[in-house]
MIKENU-689793 format. One record per residue (C-alpha): y, z, x; residue number from 1; residue in one letter. Coordinates in Angstrom, 2 decimals, always signed. Layout:
<rs>
Y Y Z Z X X n NUM res A
...
</rs>
This chain:
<rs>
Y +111.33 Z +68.52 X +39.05 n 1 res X
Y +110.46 Z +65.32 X +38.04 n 2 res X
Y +106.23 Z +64.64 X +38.30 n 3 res X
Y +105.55 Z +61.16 X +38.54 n 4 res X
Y +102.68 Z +59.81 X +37.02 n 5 res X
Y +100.71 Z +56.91 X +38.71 n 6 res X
Y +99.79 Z +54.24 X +36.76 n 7 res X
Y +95.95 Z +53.62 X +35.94 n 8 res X
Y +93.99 Z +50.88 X +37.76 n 9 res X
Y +91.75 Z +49.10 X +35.37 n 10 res X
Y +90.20 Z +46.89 X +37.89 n 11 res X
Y +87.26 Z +48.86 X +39.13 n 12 res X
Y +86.34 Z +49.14 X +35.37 n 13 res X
Y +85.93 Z +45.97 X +34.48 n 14 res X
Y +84.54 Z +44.71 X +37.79 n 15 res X
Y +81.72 Z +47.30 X +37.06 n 16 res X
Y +81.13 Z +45.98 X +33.47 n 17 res X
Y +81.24 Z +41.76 X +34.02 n 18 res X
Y +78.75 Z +42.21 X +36.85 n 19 res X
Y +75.90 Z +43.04 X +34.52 n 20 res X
Y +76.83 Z +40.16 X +32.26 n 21 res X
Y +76.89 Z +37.49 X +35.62 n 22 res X
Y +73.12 Z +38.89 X +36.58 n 23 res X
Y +72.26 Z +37.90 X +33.07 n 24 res X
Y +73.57 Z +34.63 X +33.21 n 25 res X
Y +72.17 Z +33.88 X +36.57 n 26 res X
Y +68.54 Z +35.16 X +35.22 n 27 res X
Y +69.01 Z +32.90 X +32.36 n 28 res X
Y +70.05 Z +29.93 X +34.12 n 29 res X
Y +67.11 Z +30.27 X +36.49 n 30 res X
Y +64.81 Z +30.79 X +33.51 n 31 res X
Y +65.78 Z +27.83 X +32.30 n 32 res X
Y +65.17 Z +25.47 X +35.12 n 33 res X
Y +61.13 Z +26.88 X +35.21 n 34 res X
Y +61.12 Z +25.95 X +32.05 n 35 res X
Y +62.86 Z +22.53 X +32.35 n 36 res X
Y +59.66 Z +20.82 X +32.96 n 37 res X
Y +57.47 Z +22.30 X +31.05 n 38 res X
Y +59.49 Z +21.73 X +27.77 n 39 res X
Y +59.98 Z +17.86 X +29.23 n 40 res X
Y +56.09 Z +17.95 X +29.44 n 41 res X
Y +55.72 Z +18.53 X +25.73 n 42 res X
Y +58.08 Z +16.41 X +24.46 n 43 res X
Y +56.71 Z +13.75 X +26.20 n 44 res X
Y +53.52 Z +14.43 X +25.44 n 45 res X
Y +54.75 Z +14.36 X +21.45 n 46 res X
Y +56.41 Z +11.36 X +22.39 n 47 res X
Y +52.97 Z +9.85 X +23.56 n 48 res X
Y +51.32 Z +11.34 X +20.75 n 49 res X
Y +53.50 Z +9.33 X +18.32 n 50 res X
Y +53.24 Z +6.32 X +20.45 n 51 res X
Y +49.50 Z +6.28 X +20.11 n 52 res X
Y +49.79 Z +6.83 X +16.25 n 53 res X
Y +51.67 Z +4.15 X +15.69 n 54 res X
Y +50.03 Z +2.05 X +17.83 n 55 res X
Y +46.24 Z +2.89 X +17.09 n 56 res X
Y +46.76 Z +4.16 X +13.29 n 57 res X
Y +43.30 Z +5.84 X +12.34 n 58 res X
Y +40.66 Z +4.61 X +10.49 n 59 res X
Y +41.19 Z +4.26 X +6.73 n 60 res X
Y +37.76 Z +6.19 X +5.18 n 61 res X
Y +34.56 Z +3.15 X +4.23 n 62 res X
Y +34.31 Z +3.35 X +0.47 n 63 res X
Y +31.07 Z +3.59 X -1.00 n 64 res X
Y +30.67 Z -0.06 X -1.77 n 65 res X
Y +31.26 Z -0.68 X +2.03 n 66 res X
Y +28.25 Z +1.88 X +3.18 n 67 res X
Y +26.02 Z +0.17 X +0.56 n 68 res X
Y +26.93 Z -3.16 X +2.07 n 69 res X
Y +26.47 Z -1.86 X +5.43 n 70 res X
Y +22.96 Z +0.06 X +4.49 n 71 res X
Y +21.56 Z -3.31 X +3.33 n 72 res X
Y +22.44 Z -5.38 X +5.88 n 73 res X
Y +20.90 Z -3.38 X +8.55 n 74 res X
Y +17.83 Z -3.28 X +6.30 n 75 res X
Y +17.67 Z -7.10 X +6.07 n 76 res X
Y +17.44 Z -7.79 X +10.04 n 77 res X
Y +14.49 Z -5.20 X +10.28 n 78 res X
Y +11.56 Z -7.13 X +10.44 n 79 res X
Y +8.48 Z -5.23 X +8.25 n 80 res X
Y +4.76 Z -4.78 X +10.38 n 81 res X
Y +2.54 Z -7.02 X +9.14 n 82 res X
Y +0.05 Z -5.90 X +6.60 n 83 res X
Y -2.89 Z -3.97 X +7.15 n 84 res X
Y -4.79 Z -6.58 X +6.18 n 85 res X
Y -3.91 Z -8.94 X +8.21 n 86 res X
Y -4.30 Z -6.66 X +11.74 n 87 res X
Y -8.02 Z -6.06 X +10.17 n 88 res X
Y -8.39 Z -10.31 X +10.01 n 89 res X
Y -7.02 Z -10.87 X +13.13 n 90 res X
Y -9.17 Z -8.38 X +14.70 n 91 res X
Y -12.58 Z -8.86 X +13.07 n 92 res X
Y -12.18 Z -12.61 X +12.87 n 93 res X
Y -13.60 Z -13.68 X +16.08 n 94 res X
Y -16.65 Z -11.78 X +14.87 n 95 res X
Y -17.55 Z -12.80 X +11.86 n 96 res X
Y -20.28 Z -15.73 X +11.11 n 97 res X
Y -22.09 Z -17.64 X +8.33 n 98 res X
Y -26.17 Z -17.16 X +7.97 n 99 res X
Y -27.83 Z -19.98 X +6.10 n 100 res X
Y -32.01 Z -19.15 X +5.65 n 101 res X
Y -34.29 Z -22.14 X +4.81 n 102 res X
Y -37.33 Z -21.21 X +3.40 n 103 res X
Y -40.26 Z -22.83 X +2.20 n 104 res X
Y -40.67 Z -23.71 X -1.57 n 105 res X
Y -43.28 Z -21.94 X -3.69 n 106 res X
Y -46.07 Z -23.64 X -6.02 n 107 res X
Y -43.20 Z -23.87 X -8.65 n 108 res X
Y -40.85 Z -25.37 X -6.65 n 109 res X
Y -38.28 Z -22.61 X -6.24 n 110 res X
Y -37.44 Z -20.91 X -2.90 n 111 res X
Y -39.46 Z -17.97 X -1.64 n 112 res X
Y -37.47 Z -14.69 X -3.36 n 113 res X
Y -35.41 Z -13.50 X -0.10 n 114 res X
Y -32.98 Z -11.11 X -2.08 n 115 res X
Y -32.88 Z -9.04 X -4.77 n 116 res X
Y -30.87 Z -10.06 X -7.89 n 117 res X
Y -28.43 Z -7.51 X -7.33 n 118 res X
Y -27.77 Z -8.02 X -3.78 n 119 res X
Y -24.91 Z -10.82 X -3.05 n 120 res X
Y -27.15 Z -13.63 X -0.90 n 121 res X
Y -26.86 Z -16.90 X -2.95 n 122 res X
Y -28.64 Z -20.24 X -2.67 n 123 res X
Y -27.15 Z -22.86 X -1.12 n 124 res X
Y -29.63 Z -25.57 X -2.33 n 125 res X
Y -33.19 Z -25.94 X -2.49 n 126 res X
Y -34.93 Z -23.99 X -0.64 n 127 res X
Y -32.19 Z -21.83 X +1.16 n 128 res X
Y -29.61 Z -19.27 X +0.92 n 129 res X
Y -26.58 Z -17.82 X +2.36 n 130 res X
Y -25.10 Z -14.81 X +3.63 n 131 res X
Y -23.10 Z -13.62 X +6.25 n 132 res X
Y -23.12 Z -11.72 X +9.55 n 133 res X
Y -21.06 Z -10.43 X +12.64 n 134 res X
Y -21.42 Z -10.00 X +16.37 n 135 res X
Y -21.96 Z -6.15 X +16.77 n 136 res X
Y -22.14 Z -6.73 X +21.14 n 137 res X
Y -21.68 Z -8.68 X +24.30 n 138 res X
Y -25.12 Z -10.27 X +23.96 n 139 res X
Y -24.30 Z -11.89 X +21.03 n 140 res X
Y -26.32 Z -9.97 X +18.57 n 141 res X
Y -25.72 Z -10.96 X +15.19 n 142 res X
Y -25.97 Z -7.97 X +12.14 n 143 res X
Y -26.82 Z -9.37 X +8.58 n 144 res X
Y -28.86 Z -8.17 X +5.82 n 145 res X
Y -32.16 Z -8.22 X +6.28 n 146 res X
Y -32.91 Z -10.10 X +2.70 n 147 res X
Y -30.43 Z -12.62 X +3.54 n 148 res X
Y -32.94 Z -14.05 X +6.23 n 149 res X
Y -36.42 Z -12.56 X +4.97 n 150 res X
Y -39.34 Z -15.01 X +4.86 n 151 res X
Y -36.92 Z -17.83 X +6.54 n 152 res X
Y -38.57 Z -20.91 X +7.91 n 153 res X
Y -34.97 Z -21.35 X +10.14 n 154 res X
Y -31.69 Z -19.61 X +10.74 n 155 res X
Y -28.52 Z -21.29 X +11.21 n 156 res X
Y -25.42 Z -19.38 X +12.22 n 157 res X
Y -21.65 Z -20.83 X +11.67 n 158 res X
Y -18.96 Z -19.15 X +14.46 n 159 res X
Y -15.17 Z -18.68 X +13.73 n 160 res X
Y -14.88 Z -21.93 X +15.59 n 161 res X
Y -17.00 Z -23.99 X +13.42 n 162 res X
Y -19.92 Z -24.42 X +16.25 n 163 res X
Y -23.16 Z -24.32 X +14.56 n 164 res X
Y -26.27 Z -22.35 X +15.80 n 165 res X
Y -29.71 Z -21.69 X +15.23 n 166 res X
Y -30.97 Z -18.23 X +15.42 n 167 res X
Y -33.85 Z -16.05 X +15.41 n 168 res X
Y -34.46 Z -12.58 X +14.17 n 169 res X
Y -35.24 Z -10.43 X +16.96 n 170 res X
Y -35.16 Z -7.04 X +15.30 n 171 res X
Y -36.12 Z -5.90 X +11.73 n 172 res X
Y -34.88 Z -2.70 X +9.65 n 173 res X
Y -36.88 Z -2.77 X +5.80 n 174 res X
Y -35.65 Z +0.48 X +4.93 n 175 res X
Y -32.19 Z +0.05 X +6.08 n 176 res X
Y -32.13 Z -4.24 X +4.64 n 177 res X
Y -31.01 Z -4.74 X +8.13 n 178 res X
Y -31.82 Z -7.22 X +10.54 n 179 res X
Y -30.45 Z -8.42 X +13.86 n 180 res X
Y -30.23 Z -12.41 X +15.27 n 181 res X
Y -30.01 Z -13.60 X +18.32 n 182 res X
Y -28.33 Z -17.64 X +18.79 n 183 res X
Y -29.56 Z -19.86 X +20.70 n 184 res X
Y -25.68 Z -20.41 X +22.18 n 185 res X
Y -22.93 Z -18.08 X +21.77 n 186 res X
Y -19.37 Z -20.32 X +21.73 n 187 res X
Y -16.40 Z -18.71 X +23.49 n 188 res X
Y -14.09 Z -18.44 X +21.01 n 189 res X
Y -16.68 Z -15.47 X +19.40 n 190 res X
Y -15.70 Z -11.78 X +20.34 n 191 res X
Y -17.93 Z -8.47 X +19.34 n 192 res X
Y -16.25 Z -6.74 X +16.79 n 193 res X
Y -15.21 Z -3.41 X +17.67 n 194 res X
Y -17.37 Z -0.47 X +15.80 n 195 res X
Y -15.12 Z +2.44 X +13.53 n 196 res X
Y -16.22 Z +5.73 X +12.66 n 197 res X
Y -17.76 Z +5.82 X +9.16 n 198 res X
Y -17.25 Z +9.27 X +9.19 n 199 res X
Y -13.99 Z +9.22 X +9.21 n 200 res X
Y -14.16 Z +7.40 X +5.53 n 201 res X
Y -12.42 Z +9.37 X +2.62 n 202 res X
Y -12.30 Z +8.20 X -1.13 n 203 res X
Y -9.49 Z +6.18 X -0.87 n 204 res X
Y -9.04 Z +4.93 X +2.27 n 205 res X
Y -8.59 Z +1.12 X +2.73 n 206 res X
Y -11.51 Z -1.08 X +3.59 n 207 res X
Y -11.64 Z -4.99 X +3.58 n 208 res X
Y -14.76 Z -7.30 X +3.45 n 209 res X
Y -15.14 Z -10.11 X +5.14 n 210 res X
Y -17.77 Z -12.99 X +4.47 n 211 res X
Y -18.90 Z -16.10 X +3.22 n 212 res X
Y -18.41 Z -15.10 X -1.17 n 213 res X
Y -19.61 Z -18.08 X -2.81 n 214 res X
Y -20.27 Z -20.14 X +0.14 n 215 res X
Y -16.56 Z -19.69 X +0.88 n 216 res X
Y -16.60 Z -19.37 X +4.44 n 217 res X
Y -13.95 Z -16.76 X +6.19 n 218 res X
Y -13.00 Z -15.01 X +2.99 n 219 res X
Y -11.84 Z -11.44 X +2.65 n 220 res X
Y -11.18 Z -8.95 X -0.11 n 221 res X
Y -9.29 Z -5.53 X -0.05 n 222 res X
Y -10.15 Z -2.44 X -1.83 n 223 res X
Y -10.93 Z +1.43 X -1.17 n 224 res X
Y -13.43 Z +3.60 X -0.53 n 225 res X
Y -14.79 Z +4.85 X -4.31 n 226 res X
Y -17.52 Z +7.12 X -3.12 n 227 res X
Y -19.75 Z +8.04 X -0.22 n 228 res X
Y -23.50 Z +8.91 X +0.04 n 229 res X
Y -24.80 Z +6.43 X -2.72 n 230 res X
Y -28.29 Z +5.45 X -3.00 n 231 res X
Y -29.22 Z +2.43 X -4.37 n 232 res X
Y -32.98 Z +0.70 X -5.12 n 233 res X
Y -33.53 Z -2.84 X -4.33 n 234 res X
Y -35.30 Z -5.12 X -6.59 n 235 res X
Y -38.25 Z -4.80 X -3.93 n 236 res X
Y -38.49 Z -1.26 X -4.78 n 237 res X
Y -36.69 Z -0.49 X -1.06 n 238 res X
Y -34.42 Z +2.94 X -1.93 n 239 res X
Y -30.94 Z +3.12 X +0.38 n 240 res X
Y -29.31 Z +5.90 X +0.47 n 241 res X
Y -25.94 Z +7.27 X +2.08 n 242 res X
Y -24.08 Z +4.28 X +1.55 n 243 res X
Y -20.55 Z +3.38 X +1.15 n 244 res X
Y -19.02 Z +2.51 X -2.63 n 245 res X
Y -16.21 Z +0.15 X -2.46 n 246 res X
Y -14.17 Z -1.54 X -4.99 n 247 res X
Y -13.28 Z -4.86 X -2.47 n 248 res X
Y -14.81 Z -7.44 X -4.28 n 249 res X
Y -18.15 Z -8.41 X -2.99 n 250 res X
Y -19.95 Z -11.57 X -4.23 n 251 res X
Y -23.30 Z -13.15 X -3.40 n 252 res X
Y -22.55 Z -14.80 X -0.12 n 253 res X
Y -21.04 Z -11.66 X +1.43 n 254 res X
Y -24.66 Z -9.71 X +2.11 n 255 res X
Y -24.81 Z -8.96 X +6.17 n 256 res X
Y -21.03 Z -9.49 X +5.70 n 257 res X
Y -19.03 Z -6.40 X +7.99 n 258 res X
Y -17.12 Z -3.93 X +5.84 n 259 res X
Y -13.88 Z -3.26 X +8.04 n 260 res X
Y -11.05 Z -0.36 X +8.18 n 261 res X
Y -7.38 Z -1.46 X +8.45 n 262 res X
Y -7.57 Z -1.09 X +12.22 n 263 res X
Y -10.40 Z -4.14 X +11.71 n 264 res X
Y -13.35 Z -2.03 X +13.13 n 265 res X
Y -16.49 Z -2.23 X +11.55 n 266 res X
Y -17.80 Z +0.93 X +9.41 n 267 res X
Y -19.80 Z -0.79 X +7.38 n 268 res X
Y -22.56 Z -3.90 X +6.48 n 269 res X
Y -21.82 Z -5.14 X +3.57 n 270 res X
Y -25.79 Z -4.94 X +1.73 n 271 res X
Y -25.67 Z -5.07 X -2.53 n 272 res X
Y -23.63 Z -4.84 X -5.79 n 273 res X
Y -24.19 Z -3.90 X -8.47 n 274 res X
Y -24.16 Z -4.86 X -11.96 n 275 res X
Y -25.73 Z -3.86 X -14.96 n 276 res X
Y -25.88 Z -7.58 X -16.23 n 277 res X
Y -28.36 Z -10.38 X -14.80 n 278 res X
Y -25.61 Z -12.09 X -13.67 n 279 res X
Y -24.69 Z -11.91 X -9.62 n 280 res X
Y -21.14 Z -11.51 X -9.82 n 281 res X
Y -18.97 Z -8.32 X -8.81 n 282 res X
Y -17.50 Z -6.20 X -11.48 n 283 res X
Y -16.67 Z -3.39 X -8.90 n 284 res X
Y -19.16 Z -1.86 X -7.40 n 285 res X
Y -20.38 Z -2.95 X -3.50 n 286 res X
Y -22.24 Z -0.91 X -1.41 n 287 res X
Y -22.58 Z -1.03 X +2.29 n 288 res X
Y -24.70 Z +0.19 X +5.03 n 289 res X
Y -22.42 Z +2.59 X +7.47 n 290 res X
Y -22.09 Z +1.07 X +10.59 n 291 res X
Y -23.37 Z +4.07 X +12.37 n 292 res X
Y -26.70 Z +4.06 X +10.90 n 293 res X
Y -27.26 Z +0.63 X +11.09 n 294 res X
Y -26.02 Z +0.23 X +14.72 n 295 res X
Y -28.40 Z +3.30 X +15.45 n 296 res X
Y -30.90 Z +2.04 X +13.68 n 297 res X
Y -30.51 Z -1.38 X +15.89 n 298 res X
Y -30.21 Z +0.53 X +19.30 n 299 res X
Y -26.31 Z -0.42 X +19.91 n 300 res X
Y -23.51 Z +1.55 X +20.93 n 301 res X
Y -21.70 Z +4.11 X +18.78 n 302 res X
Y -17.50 Z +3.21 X +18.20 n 303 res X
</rs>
């Protein structure tokens, strides 16, 4: 008996293995079209990136000769403050005045003594000498030295505007060499000064006197504080004491003078020198009255 044997059908088999492989494709091919724009994204954003490169090439780095060049130029359009010196001027000025004393001769034909030899009042001719002064307040009070006008026939005063004066003293200080005037006419262009804080003085700190060296109207000289709390004896036998050493040179002519701080207030009167010769002339010691004492003294407002 003859057993036929039926051939083997293949097809289910290999139906069963392609259909994984077309799921695969499919997955890839749908993978492939999220990521279609995201890939076009970045490559156009490289594209953009070289663009811009070439375009806008960076910076080449400043060499050092270039940052010099640059640091100097920006320092040359800076404008500097002015100098201390000249905000004290321009602020104590308006203030300042010349004192010329007349007095009467003596039976040998020189001028009464008004000053002691080491205190900076000159003569100005026969029979007179100089000094200077400033306006401490709104009534136009004048401050000087009180030997600059001692034993004066007449007072004439000499404002920032060239307007002469006369004057009067209306208040006396002996044992401060203080003394106040009072003009007959006060000019407009004047101004008080504005009063500093002595105490506020330290060895060293900048001061500038202002007054009439010489005759030499509107001068001033800079220097520093050497020492506080000096006393001093006047030729008179008058003893000062707590006043201010400076090394701003102060000549006869500048007694009553204002010593000022950089801010141009007044801490000080300018009063003596000193100098171990017989000769008036500064060889770096002044001395001035603090401006407290002298304004308390006078009955004026404190700074």
């Amino acid at each position: 008996m003859d057993t036929e044997t039926e051939p083997l059908d293949a097809s289910p088999r290999s139906d069963t293995a392609a259909a994984p492989q077309a799921g695969a494709r499919r997955r890839w091919r749908g993978r492939g079209v999220r990521l279609a724009p995201f890939a076009g994204g970045v490559v156009a954003a490289l594209v953009a990136v070289a663009v811009w490169s070439a375009a806008f090439p960076p910076a080449k780095p400043l060499s050092q000769a270039q940052v010099n060049t640059a640091i100097a130029s920006a320092l040359a359009s800076v404008t500097p403050p002015p100098a201390f010196s000249e905000t004290a001027w321009t602020r104590v000025a308006p203030s300042v005045v010349v004192v010329q004393a007349t007095r009467l001769p003596t039976a040998s034909g020189s001028a009464t003594p008004g000053s002691p030899s080491s205190s900076p009042a000159p003569s100005a001719g026969h029979g007179t000498s100089l000094g200077s002064g400033v306006v401490v307040d709104d009534r136009g009070d004048i401050m000087t030295a009180l030997h600059v006008v001692d034993g004066a026939t007449s007072i004439s005063v000499t404002f920032i505007d060239g307007t002469t004066a006369q004057a009067v003293v209306s208040q006396t200080h002996p044992e401060l060499d203080l003394a106040v005037l009072q003009a007959a006419t006060i000019p407009s262009a004047v101004q008080p000064a504005t009063l500093g804080n002595p105490g506020a003085l330290r060895v060293g700190s900048d001061v500038f006197a202002v007054g009439s060296p010489f005759g030499l109207a509107d001068s001033m000289s800079s220097g520093v504080v050497s020492a506080l709390g000096r006393s001093f004896t006047e030729a008179g036998g008058t003893k000062l004491t707590g006043l201010i050493q400076i090394d701003a040179a102060v000549n006869p002519g500048n007694s009553g003078g204002p010593l000022v701080n950089r801010d141009g207030q007044v801490v000080g009167v300018v009063d003596a020198l000193v100098n171990p010769t017989s000769q008036d002339v500064f060889v770096g010691v002044g001395l001035a009255v603090p401006i407290d004492v002298a304004g308390g003294a006078a009955g004026l407002p404190q700074y």
